[in-house]
C-alpha angles and dihedrals in degrees: 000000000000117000135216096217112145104191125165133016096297128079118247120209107216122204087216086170145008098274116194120263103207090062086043092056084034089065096035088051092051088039094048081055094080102018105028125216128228127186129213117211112186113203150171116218091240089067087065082066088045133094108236094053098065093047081055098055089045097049094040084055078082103055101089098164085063094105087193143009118207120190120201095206107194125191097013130135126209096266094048081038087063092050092056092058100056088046099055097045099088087083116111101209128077102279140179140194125224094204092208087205104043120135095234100043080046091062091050085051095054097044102051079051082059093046088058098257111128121220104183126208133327117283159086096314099049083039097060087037093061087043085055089058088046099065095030078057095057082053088203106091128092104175115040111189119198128193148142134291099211103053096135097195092047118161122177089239085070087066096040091051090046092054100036100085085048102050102037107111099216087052124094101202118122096186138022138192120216115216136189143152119277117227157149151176104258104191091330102320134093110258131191117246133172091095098172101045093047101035088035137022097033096053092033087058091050095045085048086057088042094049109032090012145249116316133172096247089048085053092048096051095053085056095080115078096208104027096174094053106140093212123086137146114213135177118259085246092061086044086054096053105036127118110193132207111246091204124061097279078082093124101040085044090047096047087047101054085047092054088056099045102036127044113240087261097073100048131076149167124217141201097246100171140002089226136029129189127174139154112290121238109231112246094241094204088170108040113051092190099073145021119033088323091069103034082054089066099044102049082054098057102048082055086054091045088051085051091044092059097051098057108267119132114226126200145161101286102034078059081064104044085055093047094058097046091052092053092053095044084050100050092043080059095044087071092050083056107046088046084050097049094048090041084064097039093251123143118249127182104202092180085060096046089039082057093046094048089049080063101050087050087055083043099063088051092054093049089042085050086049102046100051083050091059111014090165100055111127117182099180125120112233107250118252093258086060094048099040087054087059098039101027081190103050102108083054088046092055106040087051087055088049089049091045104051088042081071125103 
């Protein structure tokens, strides 16, 4: 049963009732007229092989209000390159690959690196970012809409309820954040998923208030009921201006440079499906320089370098004293989700996420270690009116790249 519940300093966009899509479309596709809509699709070459990115494609063939699609492809060669092509070309819309490894894009790469912007490393979030140029390059679109390649349950309606807020005329938002509930069938049975929004973030935000105390932008955080949502809808204006984060603090980066250059009004999050269902990180106990292992310190350490620039001095022990509230707030969490899961009849396995919420704790004092090793790290990439006051022709730059790769 959906609510109506409006808590924090941020708008939520219910789905109080199974509106019809066809006079959802029906609006968006009035509306694009005037202010068209793109969509960014991030992607490896090994999703094409998937299953959840057919079923994308195939569903987005009906989105005809959708002006543009532009796929991030990551880790192809040309061959494989070529493949994508072909298999994206049963769009119907215009569309357009940023080939991630192309030789030319790799040029423009290298000499914005020269000019003393870093890129950081490979991955979702420079891949989105390029995808970003591309379309302020292309200086017609108004909406640009960003999400997944590996949601296995996809519908189109996802897409038309992320934009929507966006894109409403009468409206006021800039940027939106789509939500859900994460899930799967585990051996027959629903199982809760979302680990690291619901072990981590949640409870690590409200240790944070409960350790350094209670700020606007913490309060504004713990508003959004799936932080780490990879869809979300903006205003050319906050694609403009946005600097994104290259590691895998990329959403709560992303959430936090909106909050300091847009008021509350003019951000939102939506109810975007009933049910979600992507691929699932590894844990990664062992290697803390990949799976959830990894994404856990970096997302702590994008909250301390938040801290850090407000004026607030971290230290080892503080780090402790952090780390022990978190791991009460989460286990105090751990019973609300366990009542909740038996309550629906879905299986929940409290000694795993006990076990998982033991990790995060070592997590925050790894990203604690790693911050006071390197306070002034910085892994965000400089937004495109930075770098455009520094290269007045790189939009030309880059769309030829784009142009030139997507030869024979």
């Amino acid at each position: 049963m959906p609510d109506f519940f409006q808590n924090g300093p941020i708008g939520t966009i219910h789905q109080l009732r199974d509106r019809d899509l066809f006079d959802l479309e029906k609006d968006l596709s009035q509306w694009g007229k005037k202010n068209p809509i793109a969509l960014v699709i991030p992607c490896l070459f090994s999703e094409l092989e998937g299953s959840a990115l057919p079923r994308i494609v195939a569903e987005l063939a009906s989105a005809d209000y959708l002006d543009e699609i532009v796929i991030g492809l990551d880790n192809a060669s040309r061959e494989q390159f070529e493949i994508a092509k072909k298999f994206f070309s049963q769009l119907p819309q215009k569309h357009c690959i940023l080939w991630q490894d192309g030789p030319r894009l790799r040029e423009v790469d290298d000499s914005l690196e020269t000019l003393g912007f870093s890129l950081g490393e490979s991955g979702k979030g420079k891949n989105v970012w390029f995808c970003l140029g591309y379309l302020l390059s292309r200086k017609k679109f108004q909406t640009i809409a960003c999400h997944d390649a590996d949601i296995k349950n996809y519908d189109r309606s996802l897409l038309a309820r992320l934009v929507y807020p966006v894109v409403q005329p009468s409206f006021n938002y800039a940027f939106a954040k789509g939500y859900y509930y994460r899930s799967s069938v585990d051996q027959g049975a629903p199982r809760l998923h979302g680990r690291v929004s619901r072990l981590y973030v949640t409870p690590l935000i409200r240790a944070l208030a409960t350790t350094f105390g209670r700020t606007d932008e913490l309060e504004y955080l713990d508003s959004f009921r799936y932080p780490l949502a990879g869809e979300s809808a903006m205003d050319v204006s906050v694609a403009r201006s946005l600097r994104i984060p290259s590691d895998w603090g990329l959403e709560i980066g992303v959430l936090a440079e909106v909050y300091a250059r847009y008021p509350n009004a003019r951000i939102c999050q939506v109810d975007i499906a009933s049910d979600y269902d992507h691929k699932h990180q590894p844990l990664s106990d062992e290697d803390k320089t990949t799976g959830l292992h990894r994404m856990s310190r970096d997302i702590a350490k994008a909250f301390f370098r938040k801290l850090s620039a407000s004026g607030l001095t971290l230290t080892q022990e503080s780090f402790r004293t952090l780390r022990a509230s978190y791991m009460r707030a989460a286990h105090e969490l751990i019973v609300h989700y366990e009542s909740d899961a038996v309550s629906n009849a879905m299986s929940y396995n409290r000694e795993q996420e006990e076990m998982m919420v033991s990790l995060f704790g070592q997590s925050v004092l790894e990203a604690g270690e790693d911050f006071l090793q390197n306070p002034a790290e910085s892994p965000f990439i400089p937004s495109w009116s930075e770098v455009q006051n520094k290269q007045k022709d790189i939009f030309e730059i880059l769309l030829s790249a784009v142009e030139s790769d997507n030869q024979k």
